[in-house]
N, C-alpha and C positions, 0 to 999 in steps of 0.2 A: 605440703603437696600443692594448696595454691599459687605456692608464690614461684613456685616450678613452670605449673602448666598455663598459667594465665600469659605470659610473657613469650611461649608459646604460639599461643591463641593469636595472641594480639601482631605477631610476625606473619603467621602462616593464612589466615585473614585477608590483610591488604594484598598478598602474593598470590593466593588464589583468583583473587574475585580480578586482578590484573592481569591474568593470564587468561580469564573465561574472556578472550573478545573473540571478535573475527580474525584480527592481526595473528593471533595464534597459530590458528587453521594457515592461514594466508604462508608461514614462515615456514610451517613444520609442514607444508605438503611437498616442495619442493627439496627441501630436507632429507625426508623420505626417500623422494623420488630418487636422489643423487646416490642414497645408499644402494638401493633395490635394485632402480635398474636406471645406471647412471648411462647411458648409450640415450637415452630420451629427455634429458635435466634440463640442457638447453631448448631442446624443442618445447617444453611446459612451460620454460620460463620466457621464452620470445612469443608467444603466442600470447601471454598473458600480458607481458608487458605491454607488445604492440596494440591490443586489443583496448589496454587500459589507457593507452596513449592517442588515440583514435576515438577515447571517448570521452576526453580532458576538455576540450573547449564547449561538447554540453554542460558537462557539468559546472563552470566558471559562470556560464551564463546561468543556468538552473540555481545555482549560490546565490548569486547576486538579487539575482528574482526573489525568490523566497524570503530572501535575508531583509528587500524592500518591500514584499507584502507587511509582512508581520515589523517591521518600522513605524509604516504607516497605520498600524490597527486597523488594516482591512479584515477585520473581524467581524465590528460593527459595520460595513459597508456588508457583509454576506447578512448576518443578520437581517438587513432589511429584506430580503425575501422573503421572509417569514410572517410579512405582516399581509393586511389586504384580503383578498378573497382565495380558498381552498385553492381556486384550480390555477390560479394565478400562483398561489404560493409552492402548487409542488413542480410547474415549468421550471421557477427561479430556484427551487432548491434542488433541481436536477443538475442543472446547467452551475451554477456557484458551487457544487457537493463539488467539481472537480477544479475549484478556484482557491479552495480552504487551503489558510496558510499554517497548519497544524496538524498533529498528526493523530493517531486512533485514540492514545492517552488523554490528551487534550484537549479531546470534542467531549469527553463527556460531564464538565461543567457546563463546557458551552452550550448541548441538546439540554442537559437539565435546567438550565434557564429557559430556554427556548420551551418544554413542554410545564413548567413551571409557571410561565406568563402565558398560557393556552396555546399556542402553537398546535397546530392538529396533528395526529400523528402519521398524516398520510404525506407531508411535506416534510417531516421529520425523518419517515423512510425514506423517500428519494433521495433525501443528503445523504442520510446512514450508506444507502447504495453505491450511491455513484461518487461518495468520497473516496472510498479506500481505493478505486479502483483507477483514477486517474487525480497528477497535481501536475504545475509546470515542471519539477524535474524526473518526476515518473514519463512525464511528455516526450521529456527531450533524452534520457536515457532510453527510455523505448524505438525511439528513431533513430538513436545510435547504434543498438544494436539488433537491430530487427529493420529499421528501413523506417523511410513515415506511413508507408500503407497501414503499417502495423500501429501505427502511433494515433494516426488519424482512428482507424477503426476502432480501435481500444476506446479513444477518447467520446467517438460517438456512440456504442455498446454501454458507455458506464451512462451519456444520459439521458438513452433510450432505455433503461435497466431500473434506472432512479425513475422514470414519468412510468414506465411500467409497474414497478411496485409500487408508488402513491398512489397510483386510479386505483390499483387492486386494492388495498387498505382503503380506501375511499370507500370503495364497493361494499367489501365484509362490515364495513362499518356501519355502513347503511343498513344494513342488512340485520345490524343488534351484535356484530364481535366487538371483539377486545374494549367493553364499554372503561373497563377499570383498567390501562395498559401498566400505567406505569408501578415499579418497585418501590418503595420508602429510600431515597438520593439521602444518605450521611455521609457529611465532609466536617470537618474542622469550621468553626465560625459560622456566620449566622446564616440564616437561607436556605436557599437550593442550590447556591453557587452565584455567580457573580451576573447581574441582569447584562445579556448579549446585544440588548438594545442600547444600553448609554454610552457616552462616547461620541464620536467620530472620526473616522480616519484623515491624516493628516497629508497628503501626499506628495508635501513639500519637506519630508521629511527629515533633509540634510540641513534644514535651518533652526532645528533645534538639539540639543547636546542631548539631552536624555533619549532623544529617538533615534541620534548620531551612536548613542552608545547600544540599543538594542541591534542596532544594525550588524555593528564590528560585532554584538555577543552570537548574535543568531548567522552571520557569514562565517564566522569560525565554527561554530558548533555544526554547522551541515556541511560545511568543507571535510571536517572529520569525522563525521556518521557515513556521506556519501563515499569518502575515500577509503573508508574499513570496508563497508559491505560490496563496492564494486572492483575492490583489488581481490577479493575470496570469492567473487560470482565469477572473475574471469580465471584464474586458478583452475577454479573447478569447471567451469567449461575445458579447459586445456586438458584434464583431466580426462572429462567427456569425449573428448573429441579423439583424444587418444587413443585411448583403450575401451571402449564400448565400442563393439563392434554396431557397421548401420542397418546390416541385418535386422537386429534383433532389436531398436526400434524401431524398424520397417513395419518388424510384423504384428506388433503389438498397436500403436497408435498410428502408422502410417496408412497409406492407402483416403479413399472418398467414403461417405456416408456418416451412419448415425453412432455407429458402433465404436470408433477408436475416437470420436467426439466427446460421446457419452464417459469412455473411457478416462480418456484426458480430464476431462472434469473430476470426475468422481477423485482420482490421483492426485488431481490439483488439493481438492478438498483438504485431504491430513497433512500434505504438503508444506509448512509453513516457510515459505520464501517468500520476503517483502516484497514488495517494485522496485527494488533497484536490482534486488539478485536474479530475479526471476528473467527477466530481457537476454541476459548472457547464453544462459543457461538452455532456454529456447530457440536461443541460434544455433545453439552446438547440436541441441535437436532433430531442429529442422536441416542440419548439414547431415545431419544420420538419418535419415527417413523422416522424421515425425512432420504431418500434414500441416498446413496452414491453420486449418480450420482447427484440430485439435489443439493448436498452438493455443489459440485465441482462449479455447475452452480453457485450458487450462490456466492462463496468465489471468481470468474472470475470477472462475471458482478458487482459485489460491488466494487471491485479496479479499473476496470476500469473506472468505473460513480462515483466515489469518488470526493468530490469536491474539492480537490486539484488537481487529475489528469486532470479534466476535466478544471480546471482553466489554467494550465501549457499548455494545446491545444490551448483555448479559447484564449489566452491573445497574441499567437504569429503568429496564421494561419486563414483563412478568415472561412466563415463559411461552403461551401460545402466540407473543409476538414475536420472541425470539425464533423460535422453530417456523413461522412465517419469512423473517429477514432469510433465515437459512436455505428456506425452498423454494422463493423467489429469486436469493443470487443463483442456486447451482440452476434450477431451469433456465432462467436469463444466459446464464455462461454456454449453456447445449444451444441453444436458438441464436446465440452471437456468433457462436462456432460454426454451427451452419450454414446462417446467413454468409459471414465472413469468406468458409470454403467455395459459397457460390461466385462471389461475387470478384477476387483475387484469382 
């Protein structure tokens, strides 16, 4: 019977877990579409392409950027915020939280170094905040497909959001909270993970071959993360745009005030749509009723309840900081929204 079902296994395995992408989704909706109700196939698929193709020269530039952070080990150049005094360290860990050339997986060696060598946790949260919520290619897909108002405000809510939660943690600290924050960090190998201080970034970077080769690895590898998630965000925007009538997000999160704000958020929250899906998706929105302001809420509270962000919390501080990071993002995202709908 083994030597039946292993062979099995070992086929249906790689074939599965190759078919769980985005590309999937991305192939089989239009698919659908042609069968169901084929009078709409090309309207789904021009809408999507044009849309994808209208947002191709951000993303080239957003590749190359990123691909040249993480070349040059501007890692250790964020890192140095974290040194110096408290209130000095959680300005710079607001403003750098949305400069990280790495993603939710990959800061949390990096925070565990950082609270490992004392780092306070009140500049530790700023980053944790105002990371997930803005990078350079979240920048520039946000203003491809929302506008820069939107891009600009985003990027200043994430670090107005990070100086907000640092003072707050400052404060309860003061105060005698979270004296013991952190969880027992186990990884493989020795430490707390790799100290975020040593190093220096190089950013002459094409003059050497080994950082010539991080480059070509990390420009191909976010050429095809960025190009799955925002071929299946625009898809389903077309989708959106379609067939959801604008009624019925008129009346749900459309309209002024606190209510279809709060809403937006709260919806963002289970939501988990990264920043690259989330921008499409928002416009197809906002073309059906959904307000500016609850836009914003919602593009806030969804990056920060993402479950990678929430994992990269989860996995290194105990719990009444996590439920802290959690009720500092979602008020943050209702008061950005706000502000946001005032001021647009």
């Amino acid at each position: 019977m083994s030597d039946i079902t292993q062979p099995q296994n070992s086929f249906w395995q790689p074939a599965k877990s190759h078919l769980a992408t985005p590309w999937t989704i991305t192939i089989l909706v239009p698919i659908l579409v042609a069968f169901l109700d084929p009078d709409r196939f090309w309207v789904i698929v021009t809408f999507a392409f044009n849309a994808f193709l209208g947002t191709l020269p951000y993303i080239v530039f957003a590749v190359f950027l990123i691909a040249g952070l993480k070349a040059a080990g501007a890692e250790a150049a964020i890192a140095r915020a974290f040194q110096g005094r408290e209130n000095r360290m959680i300005f710079l860990a607001a403003l750098f939280g949305g400069l990280a050339p790495f993603c939710s997986c990959e800061v949390i060696p990096f925070i565990a170094g950082l609270l490992a060598l004392g780092a306070p946790l009140s500049a530790v949260m700023a980053f944790w905040l105002s990371s997930p919520l803005i990078d350079p290619p979240t920048l520039l897909i946000t203003a491809a497909a929302l506008g820069w108002s939107f891009a600009i405000g985003k990027a200043v809510a994430a670090v107005a959001l990070g100086l907000f939660g640092g003072f707050m943690i400052k404060l309860l600290m003061s105060r005698g909270q979270f004296a013991q924050p952190l969880r027992v960090y186990e990884q493989s190998g020795c430490g707390c993970g790799p100290n975020p201080f040593s190093g220096k970034p190089e950013w002459l970077f094409w003059q050497h071959s080994e950082r010539r080769s991080v480059f070509k690895h990390e420009f191909i590898t976010n050429a095809a993360f960025l190009a799955k998630w925002l071929a299946l965000a625009y898809v389903l925007e077309a989708l959106l745009v379609t067939y959801v009538p604008a009624s019925t997000i008129a009346s749900v999160v459309g309209g002024e005030g606190i209510v279809p704000i709060g809403i937006a958020a709260l919806v963002g929250m289970p939501a988990y749509l990264n920043s690259y899906v989330a921008p499409p998706l928002l416009a197809g929105l906002i073309e059906q009723g959904m307000s500016n302001g609850a836009a914003m809420a919602f593009m806030i509270s969804g990056a920060i309840s993402s479950i990678p962000a929430m994992a990269a919390v989860w996995s290194l501080v105990k719990r009444p900081v996590f439920f802290s990071y959690l009720g500092l993002g979602i008020s943050g995202a209702i008061i950005s929204g706000l502000i946001f709908q005032v001021l647009v």
